[in-house]
DSSP file (Angstrom, degrees, kcal/mol; ACC not computed):
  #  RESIDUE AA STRUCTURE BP1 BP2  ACC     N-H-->O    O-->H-N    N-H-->O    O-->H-N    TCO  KAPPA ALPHA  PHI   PSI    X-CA   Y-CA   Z-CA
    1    1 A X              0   0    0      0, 0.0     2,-0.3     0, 0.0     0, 0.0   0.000 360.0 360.0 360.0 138.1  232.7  112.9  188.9
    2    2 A X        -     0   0    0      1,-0.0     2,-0.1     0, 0.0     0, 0.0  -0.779 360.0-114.7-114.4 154.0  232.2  114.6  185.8
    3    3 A X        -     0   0    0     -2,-0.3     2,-0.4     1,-0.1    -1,-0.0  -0.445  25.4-140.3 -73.9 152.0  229.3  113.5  183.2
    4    4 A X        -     0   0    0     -2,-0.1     2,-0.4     2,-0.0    -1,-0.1  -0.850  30.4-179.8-111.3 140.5  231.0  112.3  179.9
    5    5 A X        -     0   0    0     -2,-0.4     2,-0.4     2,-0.0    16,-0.0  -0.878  24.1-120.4-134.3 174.4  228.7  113.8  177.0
    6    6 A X        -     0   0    0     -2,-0.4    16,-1.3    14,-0.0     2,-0.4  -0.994  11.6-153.0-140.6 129.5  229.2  113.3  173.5
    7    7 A X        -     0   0    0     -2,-0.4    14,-0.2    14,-0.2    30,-0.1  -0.813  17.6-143.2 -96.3  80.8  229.8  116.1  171.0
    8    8 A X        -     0   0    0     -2,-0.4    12,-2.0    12,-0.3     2,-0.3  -0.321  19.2-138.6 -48.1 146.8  228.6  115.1  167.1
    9    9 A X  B     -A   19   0A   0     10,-0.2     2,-0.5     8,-0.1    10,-0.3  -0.743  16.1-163.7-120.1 147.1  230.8  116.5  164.6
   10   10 A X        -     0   0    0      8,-2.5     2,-0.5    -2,-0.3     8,-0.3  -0.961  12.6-145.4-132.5 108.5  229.7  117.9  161.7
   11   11 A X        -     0   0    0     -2,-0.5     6,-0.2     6,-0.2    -2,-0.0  -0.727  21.8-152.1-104.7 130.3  231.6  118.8  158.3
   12   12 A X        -     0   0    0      4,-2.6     3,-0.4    -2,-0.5    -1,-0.0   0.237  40.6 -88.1 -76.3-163.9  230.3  122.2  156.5
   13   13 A X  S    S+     0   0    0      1,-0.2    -1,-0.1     2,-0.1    -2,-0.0   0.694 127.4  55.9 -80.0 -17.9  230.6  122.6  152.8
   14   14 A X  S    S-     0   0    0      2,-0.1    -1,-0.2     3,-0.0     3,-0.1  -0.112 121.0 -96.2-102.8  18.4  234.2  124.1  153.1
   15   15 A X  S    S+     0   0    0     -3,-0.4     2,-0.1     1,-0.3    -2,-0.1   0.355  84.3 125.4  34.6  17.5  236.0  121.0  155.2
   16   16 A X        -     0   0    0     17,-0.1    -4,-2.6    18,-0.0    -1,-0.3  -0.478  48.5-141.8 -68.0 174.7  235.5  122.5  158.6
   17   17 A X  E     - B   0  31A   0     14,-3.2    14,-0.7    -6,-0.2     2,-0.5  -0.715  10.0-161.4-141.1-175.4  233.9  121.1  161.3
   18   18 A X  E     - B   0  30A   0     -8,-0.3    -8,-2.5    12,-0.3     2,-0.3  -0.923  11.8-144.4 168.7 131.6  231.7  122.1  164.0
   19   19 A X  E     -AB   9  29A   0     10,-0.7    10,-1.5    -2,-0.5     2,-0.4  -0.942  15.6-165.7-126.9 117.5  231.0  120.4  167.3
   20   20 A X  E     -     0   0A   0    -12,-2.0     2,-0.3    -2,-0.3     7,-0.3  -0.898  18.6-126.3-121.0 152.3  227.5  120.5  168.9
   21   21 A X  E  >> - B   0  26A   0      5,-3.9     4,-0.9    -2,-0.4     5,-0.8  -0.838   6.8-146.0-104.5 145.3  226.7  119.7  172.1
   22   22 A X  T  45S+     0   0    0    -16,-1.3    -1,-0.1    -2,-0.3   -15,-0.1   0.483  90.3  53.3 -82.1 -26.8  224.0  117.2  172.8
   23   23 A X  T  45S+     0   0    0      1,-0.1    -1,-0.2     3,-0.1   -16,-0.0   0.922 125.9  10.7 -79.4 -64.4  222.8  118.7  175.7
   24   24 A X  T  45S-     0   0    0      2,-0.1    -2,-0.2    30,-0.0    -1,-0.1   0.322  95.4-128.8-104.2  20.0  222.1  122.1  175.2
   25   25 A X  T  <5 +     0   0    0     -4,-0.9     2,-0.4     1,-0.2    -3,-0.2   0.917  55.8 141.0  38.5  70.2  222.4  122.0  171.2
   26   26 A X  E   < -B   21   0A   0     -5,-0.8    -5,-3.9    -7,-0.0     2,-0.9  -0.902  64.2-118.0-106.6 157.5  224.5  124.6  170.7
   27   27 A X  E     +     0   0A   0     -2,-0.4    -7,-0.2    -7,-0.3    -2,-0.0  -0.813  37.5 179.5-108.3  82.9  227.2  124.5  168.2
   28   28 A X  E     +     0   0A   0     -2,-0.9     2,-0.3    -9,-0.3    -8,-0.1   0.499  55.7  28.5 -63.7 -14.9  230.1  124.9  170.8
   29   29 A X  E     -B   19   0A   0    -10,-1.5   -10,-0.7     2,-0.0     2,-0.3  -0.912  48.0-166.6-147.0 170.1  233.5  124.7  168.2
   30   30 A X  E     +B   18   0A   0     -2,-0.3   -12,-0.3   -12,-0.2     2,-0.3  -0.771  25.3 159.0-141.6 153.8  234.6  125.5  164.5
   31   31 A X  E     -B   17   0A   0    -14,-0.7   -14,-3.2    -2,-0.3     3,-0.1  -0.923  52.9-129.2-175.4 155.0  237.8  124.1  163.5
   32   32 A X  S    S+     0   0    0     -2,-0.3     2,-0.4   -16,-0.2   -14,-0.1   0.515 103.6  33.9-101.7  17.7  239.1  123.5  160.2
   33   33 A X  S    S-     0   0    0    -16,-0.0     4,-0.3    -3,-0.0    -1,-0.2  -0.921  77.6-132.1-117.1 154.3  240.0  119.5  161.6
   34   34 A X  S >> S+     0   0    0     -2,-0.4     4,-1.5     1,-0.2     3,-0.6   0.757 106.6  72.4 -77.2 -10.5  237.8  117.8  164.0
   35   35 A X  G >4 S+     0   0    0      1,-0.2     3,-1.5     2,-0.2     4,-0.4   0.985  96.4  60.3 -68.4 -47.6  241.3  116.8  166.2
   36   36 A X  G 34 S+     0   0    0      1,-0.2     4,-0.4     2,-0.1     3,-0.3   0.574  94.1  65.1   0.2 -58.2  240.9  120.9  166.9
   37   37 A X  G <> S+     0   0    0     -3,-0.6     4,-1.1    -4,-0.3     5,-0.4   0.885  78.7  79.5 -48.1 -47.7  237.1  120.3  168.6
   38   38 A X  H <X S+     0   0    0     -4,-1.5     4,-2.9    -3,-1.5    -1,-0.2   0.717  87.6  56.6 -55.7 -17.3  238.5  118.4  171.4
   39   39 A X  H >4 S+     0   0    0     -4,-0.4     3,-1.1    -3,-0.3     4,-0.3   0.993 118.4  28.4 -52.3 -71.2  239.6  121.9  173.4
   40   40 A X  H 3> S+     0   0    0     -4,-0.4     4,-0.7    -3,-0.3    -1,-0.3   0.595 108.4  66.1 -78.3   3.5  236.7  123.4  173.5
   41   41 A X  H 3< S+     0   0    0     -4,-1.1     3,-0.4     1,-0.2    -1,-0.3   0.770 115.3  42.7 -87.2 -39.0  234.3  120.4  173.6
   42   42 A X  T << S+     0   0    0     -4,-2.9    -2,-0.2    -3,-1.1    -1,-0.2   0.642 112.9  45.5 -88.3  22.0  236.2  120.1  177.0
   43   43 A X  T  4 S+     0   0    0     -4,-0.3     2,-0.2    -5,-0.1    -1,-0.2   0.573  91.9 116.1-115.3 -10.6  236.3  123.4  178.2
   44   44 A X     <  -     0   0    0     -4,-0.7     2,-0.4    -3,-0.4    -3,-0.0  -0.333  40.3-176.0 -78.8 136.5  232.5  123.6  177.2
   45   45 A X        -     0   0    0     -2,-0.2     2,-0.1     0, 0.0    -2,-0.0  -0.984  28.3-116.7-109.7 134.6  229.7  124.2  180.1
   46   46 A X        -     0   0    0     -2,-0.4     2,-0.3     1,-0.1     3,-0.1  -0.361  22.5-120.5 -58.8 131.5  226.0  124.3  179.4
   47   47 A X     >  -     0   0    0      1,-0.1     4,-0.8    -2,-0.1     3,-0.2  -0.636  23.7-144.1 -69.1 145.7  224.0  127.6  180.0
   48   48 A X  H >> S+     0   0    0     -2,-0.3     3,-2.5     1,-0.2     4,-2.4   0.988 101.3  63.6 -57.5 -62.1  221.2  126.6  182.7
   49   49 A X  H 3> S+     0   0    0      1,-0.3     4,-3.5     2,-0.3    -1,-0.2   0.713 110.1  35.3 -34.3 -63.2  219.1  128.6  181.3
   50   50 A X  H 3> S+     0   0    0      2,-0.2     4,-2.6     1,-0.2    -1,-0.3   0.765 117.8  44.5 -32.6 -45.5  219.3  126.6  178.2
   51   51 A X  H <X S+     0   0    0     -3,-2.5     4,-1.9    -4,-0.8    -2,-0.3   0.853 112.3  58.0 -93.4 -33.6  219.5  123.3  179.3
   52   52 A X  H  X S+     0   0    0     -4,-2.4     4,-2.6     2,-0.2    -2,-0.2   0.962 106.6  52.1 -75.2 -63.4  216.5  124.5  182.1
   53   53 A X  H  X S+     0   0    0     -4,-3.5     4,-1.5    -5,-0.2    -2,-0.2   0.962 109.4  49.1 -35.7 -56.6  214.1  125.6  178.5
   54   54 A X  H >X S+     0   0    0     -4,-2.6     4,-1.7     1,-0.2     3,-0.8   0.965 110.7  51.0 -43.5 -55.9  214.7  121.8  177.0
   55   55 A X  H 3X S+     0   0    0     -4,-1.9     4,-5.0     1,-0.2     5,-0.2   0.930 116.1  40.7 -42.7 -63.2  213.7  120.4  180.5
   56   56 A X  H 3X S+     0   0    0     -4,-2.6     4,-0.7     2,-0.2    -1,-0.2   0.723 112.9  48.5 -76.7 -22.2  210.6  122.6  180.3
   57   57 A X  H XX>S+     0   0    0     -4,-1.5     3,-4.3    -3,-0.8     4,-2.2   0.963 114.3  51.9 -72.7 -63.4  209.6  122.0  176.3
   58   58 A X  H 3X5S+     0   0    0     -4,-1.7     4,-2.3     1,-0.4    -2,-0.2   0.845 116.0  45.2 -16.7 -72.6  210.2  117.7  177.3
   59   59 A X  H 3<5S+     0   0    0     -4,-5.0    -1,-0.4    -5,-0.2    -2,-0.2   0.865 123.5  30.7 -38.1 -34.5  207.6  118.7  180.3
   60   60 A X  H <<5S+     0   0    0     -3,-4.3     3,-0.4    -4,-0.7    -2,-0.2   0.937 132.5  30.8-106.3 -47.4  205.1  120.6  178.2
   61   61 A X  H  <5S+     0   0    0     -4,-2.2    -3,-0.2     1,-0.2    -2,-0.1   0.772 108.9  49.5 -57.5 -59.3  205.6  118.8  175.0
   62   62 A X  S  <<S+     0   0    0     -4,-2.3     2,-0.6    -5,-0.7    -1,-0.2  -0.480  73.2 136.2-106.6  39.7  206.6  114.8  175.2
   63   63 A X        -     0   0    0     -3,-0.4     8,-0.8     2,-0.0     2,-0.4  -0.933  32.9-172.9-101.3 147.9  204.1  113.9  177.4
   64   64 A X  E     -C   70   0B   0     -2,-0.6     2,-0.5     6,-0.2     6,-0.2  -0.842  25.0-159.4-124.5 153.3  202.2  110.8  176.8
   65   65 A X  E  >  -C   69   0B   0      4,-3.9     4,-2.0    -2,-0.4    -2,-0.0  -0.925  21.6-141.6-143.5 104.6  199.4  109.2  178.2
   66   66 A X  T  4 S+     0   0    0     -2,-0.5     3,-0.2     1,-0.2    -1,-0.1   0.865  99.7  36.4 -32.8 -49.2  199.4  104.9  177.2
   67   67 A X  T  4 S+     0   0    0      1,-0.2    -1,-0.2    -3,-0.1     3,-0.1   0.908 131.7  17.2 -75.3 -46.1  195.4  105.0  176.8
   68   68 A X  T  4 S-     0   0    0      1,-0.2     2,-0.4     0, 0.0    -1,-0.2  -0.067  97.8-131.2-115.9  33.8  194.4  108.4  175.2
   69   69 A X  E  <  +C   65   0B   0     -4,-2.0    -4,-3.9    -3,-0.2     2,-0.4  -0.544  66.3  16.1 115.0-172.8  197.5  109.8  173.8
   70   70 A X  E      C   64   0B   0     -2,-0.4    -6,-0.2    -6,-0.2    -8,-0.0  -0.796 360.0 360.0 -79.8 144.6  198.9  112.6  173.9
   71   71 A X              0   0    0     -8,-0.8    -7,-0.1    -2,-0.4    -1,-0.1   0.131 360.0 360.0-122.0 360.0  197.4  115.0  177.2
């Protein structure tokens, strides 16, 4: 079973569009119509490496502690 993600689309100043992925934020497509994205928005795989740095800022970053805060 494959994860369904969602790619936001984004239109530049020039009417292209550009597809980022949610996961590892990269900006995975360019296309001058968004029907274009869908190729590579399926074709796309996250580097680990990436997706393994987000993991680590989350750890180091967004932790919260209910009583005193941030720790």
């Amino acid at each position: 079973m494959t994860k369904s993600r969602i790619y936001p689309h984004r239109q530049n100043k020039d009417g292209s569009y550009e597809s980022i992925c949610m996961t590892c934020f990269l900006t995975i497509s360019h296309a001058n119509t968004e029907t274009e994205l869908k190729g590579q928005e399926e074709a796309h795989l996250c580097l680990p490496s990436l997706v393994s740095k987000r993991a680590d800022y989350k750890r180091e970053h967004l932790k919260f502690d209910v009583t005193h805060g941030h720790i």
